[in-house]
C-alpha positions in Angstrom: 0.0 0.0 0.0 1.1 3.5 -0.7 3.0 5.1 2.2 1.7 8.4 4.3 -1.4 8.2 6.0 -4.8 8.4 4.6 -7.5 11.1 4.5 -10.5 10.9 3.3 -12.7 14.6 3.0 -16.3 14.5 3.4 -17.2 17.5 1.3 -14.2 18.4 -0.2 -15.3 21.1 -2.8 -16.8 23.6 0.0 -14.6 26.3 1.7 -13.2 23.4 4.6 -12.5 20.5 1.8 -10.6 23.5 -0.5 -8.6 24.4 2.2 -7.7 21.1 3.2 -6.3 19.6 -0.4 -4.2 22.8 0.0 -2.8 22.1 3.3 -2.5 17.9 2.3 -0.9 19.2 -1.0 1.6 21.1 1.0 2.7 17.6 3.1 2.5 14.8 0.8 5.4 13.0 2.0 2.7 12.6 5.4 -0.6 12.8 4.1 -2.2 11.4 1.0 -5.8 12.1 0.1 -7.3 8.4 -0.2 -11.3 9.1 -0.8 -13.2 12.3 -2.0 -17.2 13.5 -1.5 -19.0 16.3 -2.9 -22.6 17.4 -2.4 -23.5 18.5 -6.6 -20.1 20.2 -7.8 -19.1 17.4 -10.2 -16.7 19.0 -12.3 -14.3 20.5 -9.2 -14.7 16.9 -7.8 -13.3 15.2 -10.8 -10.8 18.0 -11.2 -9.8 17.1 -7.1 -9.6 13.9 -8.2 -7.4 13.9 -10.8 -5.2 15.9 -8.8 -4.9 14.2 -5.4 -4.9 10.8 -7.6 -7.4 9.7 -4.8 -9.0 6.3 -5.1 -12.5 7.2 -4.0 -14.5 10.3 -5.5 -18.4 10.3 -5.1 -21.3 13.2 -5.4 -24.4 12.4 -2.7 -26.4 14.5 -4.8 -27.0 11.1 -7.8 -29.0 9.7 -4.7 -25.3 8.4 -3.4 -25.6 10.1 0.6 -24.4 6.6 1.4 -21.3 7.4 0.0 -20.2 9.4 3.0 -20.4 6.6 5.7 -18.3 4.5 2.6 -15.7 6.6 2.2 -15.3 7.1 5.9 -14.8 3.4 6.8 -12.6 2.7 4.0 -9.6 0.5 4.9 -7.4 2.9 3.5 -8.3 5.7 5.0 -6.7 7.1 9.0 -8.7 10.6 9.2 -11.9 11.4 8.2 -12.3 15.0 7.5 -15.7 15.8 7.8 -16.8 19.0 6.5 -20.5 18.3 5.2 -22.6 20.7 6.2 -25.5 20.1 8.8 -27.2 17.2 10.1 -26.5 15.0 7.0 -22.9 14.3 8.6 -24.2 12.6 11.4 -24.3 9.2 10.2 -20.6 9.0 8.5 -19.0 10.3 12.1 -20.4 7.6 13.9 -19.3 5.0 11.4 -15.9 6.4 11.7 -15.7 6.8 15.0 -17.0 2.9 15.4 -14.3 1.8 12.9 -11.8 3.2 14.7 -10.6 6.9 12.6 -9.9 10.2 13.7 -12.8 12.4 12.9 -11.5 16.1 12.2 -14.6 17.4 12.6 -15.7 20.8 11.0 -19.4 19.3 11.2 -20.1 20.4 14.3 -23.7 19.5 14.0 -22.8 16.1 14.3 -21.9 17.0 18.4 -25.2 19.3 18.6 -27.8 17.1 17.7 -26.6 13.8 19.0 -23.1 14.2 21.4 -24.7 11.4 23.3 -24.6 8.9 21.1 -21.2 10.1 19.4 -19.3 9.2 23.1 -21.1 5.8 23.1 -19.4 5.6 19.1 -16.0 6.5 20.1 -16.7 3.9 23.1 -17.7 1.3 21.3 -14.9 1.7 18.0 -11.9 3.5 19.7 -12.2 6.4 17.1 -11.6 9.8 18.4 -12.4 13.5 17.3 -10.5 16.6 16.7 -11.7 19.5 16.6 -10.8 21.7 13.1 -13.6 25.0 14.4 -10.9 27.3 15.1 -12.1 28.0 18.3 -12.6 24.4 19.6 -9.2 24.3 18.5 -7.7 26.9 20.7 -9.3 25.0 23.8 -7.9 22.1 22.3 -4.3 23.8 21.9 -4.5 25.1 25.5 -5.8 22.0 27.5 -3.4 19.5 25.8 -1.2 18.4 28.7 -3.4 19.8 31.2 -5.7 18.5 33.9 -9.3 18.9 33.2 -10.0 19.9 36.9 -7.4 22.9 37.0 -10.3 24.6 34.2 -12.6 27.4 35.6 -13.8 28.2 32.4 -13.3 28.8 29.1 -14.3 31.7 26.2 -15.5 31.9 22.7 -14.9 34.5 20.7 -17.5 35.6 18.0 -16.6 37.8 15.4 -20.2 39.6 15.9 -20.7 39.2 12.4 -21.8 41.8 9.5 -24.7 43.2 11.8 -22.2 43.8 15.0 -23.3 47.5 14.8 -27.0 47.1 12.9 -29.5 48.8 15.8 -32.7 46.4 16.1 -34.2 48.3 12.9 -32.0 47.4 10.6 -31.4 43.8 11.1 -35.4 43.8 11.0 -34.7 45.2 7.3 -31.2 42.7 6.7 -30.9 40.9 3.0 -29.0 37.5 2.7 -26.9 39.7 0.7 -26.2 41.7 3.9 -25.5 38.5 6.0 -22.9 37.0 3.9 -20.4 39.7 3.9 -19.0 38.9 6.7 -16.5 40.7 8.1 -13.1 38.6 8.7 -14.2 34.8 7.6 -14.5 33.2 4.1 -16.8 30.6 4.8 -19.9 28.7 2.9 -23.2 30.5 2.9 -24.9 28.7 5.6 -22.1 29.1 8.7 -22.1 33.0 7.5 -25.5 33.2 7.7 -25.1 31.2 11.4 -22.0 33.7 12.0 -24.6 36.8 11.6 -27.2 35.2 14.0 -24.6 34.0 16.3 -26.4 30.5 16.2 -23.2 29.7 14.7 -21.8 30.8 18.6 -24.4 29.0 20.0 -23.7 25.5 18.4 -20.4 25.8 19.5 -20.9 26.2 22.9 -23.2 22.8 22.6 -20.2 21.8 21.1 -17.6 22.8 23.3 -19.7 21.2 26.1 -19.7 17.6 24.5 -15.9 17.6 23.4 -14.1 19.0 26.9 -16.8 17.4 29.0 -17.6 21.5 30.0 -21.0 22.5 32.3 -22.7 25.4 30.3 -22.0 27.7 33.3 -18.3 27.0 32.4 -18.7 28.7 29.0 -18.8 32.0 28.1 -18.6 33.9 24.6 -17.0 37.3 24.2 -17.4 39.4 20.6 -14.3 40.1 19.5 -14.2 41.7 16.0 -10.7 41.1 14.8 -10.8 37.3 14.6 -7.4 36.7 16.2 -7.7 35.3 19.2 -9.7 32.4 18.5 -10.9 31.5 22.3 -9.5 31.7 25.9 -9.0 29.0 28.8 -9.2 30.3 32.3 -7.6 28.2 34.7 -8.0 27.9 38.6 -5.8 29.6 39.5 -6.6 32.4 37.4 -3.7 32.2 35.0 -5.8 32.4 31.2 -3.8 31.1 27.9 -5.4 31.8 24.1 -4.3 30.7 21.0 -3.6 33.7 18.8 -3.4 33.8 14.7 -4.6 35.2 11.5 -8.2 34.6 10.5 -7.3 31.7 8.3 -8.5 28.0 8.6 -5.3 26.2 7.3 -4.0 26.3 10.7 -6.9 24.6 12.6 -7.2 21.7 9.6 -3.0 21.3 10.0 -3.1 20.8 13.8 -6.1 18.5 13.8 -4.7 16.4 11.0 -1.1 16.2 13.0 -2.7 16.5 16.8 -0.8 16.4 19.2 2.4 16.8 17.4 2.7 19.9 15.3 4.7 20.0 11.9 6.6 23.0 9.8 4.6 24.5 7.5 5.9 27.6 5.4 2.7 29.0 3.8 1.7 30.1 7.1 3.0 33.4 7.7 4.8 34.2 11.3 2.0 35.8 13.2 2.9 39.5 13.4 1.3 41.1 16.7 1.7 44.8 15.4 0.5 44.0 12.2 -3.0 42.4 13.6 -3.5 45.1 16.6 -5.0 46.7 17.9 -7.4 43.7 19.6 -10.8 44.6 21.2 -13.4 42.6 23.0 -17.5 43.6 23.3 -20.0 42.3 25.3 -22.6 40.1 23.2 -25.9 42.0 22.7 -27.9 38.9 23.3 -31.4 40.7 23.4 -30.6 41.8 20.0 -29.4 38.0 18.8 -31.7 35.9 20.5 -30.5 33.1 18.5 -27.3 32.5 21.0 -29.6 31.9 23.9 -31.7 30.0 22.3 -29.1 27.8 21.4 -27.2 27.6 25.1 -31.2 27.0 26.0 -31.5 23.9 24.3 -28.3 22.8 25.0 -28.9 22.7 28.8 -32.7 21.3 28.0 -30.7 18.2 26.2 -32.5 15.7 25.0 -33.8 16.3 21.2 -33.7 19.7 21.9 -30.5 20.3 20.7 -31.4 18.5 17.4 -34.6 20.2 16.9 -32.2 23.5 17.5 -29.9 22.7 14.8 -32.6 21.4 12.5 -34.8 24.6 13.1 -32.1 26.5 12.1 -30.9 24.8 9.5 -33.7 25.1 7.5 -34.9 28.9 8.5 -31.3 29.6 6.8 -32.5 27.7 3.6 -35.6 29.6 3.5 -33.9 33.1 4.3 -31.7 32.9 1.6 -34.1 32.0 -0.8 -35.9 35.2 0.2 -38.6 33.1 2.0 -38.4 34.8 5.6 -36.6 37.8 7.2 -33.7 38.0 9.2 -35.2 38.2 12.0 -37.6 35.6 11.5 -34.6 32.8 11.8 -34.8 33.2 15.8 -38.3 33.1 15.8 -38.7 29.9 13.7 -36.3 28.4 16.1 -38.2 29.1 19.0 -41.3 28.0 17.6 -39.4 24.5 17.3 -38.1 24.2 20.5 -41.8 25.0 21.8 -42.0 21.0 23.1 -38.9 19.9 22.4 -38.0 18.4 25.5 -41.1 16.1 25.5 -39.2 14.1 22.1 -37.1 10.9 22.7 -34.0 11.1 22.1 -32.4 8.0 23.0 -32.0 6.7 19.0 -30.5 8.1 16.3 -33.6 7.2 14.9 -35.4 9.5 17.2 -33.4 12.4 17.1 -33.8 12.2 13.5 -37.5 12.0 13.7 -37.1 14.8 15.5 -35.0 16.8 13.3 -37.3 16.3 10.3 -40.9 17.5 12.5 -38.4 20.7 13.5 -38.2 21.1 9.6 -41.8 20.5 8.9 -42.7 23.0 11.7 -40.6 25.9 10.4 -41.6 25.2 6.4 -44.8 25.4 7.4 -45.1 28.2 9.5 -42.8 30.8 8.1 -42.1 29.7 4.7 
């Protein structure tokens, strides 16, 4: 078999999976890219393909979803990548996990609607996950060695989004046009759309909670426009330690394909502290993004709820961007969802998906 170690990328012709080959193309001699999956972009897949000379290259869209969870437990493949977007990467996470791979997860719906049953996976197989969030991995980067115990708390920051400084009036007014120019991130139209709402904040705290074994009182998000310091860990004792760099994503996908080593890599610039200052921190104005609360809500409810969350979400998005809703409507769809929630099972991933799809039904057919 061909040296290096394997990676197969779930999703690799969005903004995570384009960043990736570029980071894998920069370290063949470690990493070769052993099994490829795109939603619909046919043409860049084949052209990734061709490139990478990987062995594996499907689109879910021919009625192929089943080719995640394949391409995930292949026997050639070490780390699963997982960048699909929403709840559709649930099911090849615990199939890697279960067989055993390192899940770099960017999915981080996966955790949200169903961290329960992802522990019992990586149980069960041996398979572990790493973080590639940029902010999961500063808390990563800053616990390793450390003693769980000695944390007080740690902090997310949140860019705040295009609509940081948008009074209650004009977010009422906000285009999808608006929400995806955001400020200091390059990212797929769905996580921008989260990064304006700050649901995006709030699924990582659910998130957070599930990978560092965190209480939500032990989790706290700071706005912090610059995008430099990617989180903080308070410890104790009070001593605090961030993890500090560029807005850039390469980084995060590196360290959780090499974790816990770390390797040269020359295309990342030398962090330059004059360069990126000055560095300023804002409260969250949580009255005026009620979609944060709502998410740490339904994280503490457990159960479905933080399933019916993501799925409430997930599909006011879809609707917003096709011009179906406001912006403002995307909270309120959500908490019409979660209206009940914590009266769904939750103990299948057959029930949190039934759960998932009534969350979708419910916001389709009230505010659609």
């Amino acid at each position: 078999m061909t040296p290096g170690i394997g990676v197969a990328i779930l999703g690799s012709t969005g903004s995570i999976g384009t960043t990736a080959l570029r980071v894998l193309q920069r370290h063949r001699e470690r990493f070769r890219v052993t099994a490829l999956t795109a939603f619909s972009n046919a043409q860049l897949l084949r052209e990734q393909a061709a490139a990478s000379q990987a062995a594996y290259a499907e689109i879910v869209s021919n009625g192929r979803a089943a080719c995640l969870v394949e391409a995930a437990t292949r026997a050639d493949v070490n780390i699963v990548l997982n960048a699909v977007v929403g709840a559709a990467g649930l099911d090849a996470t615990l199939a890697a996990l279960e067989a055993g791979k390192r899940v770099a997860l960017a999915n981080k719906e996966t955790l949200v609607m169903a961290g329960h049953l992802v522990r019992g996976a990586m149980e069960r197989g041996g398979g572990e996950i790493v973080p590639v969030d940029s902010e999961h991995s500063a808390i990563l980067q800053c616990l390793t060695g450390r003693r769980r115990q000695d944390v007080r708390r740690v902090v997310l920051t949140a860019s705040g989004g295009p609509f940081r400084e948008w009074t209650p009036a004009q977010l009422e007014k906000a285009t999808a046009e608006d929400a995806l120019k955001h400020p200091t991130w390059r990212m797929g139209r769905k996580i921008t759309v989260d990064s304006a709402t700050l649901a995006n904040k709030a699924l990582e705290v659910i998130e957070a909670h599930h990978l560092f074994d965190l209480d939500f009182d032990q989790i706290d998000v700071v706005v912090h426009p610059q995008s430099v310091v990617h989180s903080f860990v308070e410890f104790v004792d009070g001593s605090v330690l961030a993890q500090l760099g560029a807005p850039n994503m390469e980084l995060p996908i590196l360290y959780a394909l090499t974790h816990p080593e770390r390797i040269h890599d020359d295309a990342l610039a030398p962090y330059d502290p004059v360069a990126l200052s000055p560095l300023t921190f804002e409260r969250v104005r949580r009255r005026d993004f009620p979609a944060l609360e709502l998410g740490i809500a339904a994280g503490r409810m457990g159960g479905a709820a933080p399933a019916v969350y993501n799925a409430a979400n997930e599909q006011a998005v879809a609707i917003f961007l096709e011009g179906g809703m406001t912006f403002t409507d995307i909270p309120r769809a959500i908490e019409a969802a979660l209206d009940g929630a914590s009266r769904l099972p939750s103990d299948s991933r057959e029930a949190l998906l039934s759960a998932d799809r009534s969350a979708r039904a419910l916001v389709r057919e009230r505010f659609a």
